[in-house]
C-alpha positions as CSV (number, residue, x, y, z in Angstrom):
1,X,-0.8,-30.0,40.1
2,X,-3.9,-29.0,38.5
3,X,-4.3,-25.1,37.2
4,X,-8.2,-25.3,37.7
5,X,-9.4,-22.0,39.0
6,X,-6.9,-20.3,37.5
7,X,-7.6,-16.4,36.2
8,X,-4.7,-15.7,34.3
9,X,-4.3,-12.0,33.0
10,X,-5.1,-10.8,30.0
11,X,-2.7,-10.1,27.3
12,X,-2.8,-6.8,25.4
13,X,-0.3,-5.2,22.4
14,X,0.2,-1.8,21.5
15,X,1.4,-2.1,17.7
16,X,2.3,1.1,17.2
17,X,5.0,0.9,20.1
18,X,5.8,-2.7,19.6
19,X,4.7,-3.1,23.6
20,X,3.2,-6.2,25.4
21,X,1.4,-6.0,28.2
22,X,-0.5,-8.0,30.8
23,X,-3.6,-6.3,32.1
24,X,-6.0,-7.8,35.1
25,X,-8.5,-10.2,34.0
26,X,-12.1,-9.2,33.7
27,X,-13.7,-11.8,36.4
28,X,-11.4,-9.7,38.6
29,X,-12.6,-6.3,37.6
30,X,-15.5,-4.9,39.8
31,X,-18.5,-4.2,36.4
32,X,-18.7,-0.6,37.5
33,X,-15.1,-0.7,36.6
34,X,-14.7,-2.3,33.2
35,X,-15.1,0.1,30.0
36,X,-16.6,-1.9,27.4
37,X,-17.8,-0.6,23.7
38,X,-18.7,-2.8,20.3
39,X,-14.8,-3.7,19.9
40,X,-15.0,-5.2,23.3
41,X,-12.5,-3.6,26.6
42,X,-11.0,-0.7,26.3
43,X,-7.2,-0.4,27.2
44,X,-4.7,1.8,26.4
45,X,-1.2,2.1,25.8
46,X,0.3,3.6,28.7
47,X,3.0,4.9,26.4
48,X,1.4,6.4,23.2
49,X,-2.6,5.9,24.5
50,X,-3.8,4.5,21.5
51,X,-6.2,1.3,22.3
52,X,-4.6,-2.1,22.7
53,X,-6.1,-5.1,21.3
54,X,-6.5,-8.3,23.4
55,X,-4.2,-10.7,21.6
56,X,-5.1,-13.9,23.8
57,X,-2.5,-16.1,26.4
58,X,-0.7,-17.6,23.8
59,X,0.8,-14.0,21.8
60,X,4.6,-14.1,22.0
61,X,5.7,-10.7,21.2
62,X,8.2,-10.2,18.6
63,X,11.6,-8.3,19.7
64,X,11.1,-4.6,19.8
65,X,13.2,-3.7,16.8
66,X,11.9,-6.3,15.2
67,X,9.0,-4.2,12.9
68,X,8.6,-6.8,10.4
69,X,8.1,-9.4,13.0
70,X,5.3,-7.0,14.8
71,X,3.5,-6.7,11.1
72,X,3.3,-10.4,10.1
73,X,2.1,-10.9,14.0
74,X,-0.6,-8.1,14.0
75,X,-1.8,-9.9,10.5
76,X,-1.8,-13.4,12.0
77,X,-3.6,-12.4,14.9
78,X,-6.2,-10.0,13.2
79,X,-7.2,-12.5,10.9
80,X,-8.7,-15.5,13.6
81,X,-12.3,-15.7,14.6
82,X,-10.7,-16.0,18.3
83,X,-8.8,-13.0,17.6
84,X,-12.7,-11.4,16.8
85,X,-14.5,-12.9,19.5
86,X,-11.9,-11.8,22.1
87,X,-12.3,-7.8,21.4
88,X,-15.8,-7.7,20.9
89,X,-18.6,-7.4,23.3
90,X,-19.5,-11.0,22.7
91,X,-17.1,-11.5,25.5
92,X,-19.6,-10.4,28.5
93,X,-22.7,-12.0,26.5
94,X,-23.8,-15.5,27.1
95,X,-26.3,-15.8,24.7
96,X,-25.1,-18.5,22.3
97,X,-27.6,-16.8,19.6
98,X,-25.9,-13.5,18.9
99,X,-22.8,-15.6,19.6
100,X,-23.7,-17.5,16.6
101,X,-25.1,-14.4,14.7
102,X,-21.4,-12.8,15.1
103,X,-19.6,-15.7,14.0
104,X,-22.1,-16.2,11.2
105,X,-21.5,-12.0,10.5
106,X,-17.8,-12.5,10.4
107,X,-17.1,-15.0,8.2
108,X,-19.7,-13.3,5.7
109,X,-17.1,-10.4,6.0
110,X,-13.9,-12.9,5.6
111,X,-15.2,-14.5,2.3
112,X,-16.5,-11.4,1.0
113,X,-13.6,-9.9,1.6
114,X,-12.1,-12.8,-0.1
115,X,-13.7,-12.3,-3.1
116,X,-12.9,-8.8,-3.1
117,X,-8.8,-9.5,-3.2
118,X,-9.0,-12.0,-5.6
């Protein structure tokens, strides 16, 4: 059985509430419905309203209680280029330039933050 043609939701967490949630995927979203800004779609925590991050299919939220867990996840996720591309307007945009100009952007930010820490 193949999973081809597939639309699988999209996966959002609320940090600050320790909250998963599944949201409908964009291809599925009418355009005159779907709020989009530099930091890519807007959704909001139903619980505390504070804007979710898309955290991709494969995020596997840590217990509730667990706050320690839900910090060393928010910094493994924060830190990936996927992570970047994911929840920023590059999402909608097929031009493979400013796809490459992002990229290019972020990991000038990464190493000079880098060198910064060091």
């Amino acid at each position: 059985m193949s999973n081809k043609g597939v639309i699988y939701k999209q996966h959002y967490a609320c940090f600050s509430c320790r909250k998963a949630f599944k949201k409908t995927n964009l291809m599925e979203v009418p355009k005159q419905h779907v709020h989009i800004d530099e930091n890519g779609r807007i959704v909001y925590c139903p619980q505390c309203g504070e804007r979710m991050p898309d955290v991709g299919l494969d995020f596997k939220p840590p217990k509730k209680d667990d706050a320690e867990d839900w910090k060393e996840a928010k910094a493994k996720i924060s830190d990936t280029l996927d992570y970047a591309i994911r929840n920023s307007n590059l999402v909608n945009v097929q031009s493979r330039r400013k796809l490459k100009k992002f990229v290019e952007e972020y990991d000038q930010k990464r190493a000079f933050a880098w060198v910064v820490e060091k």
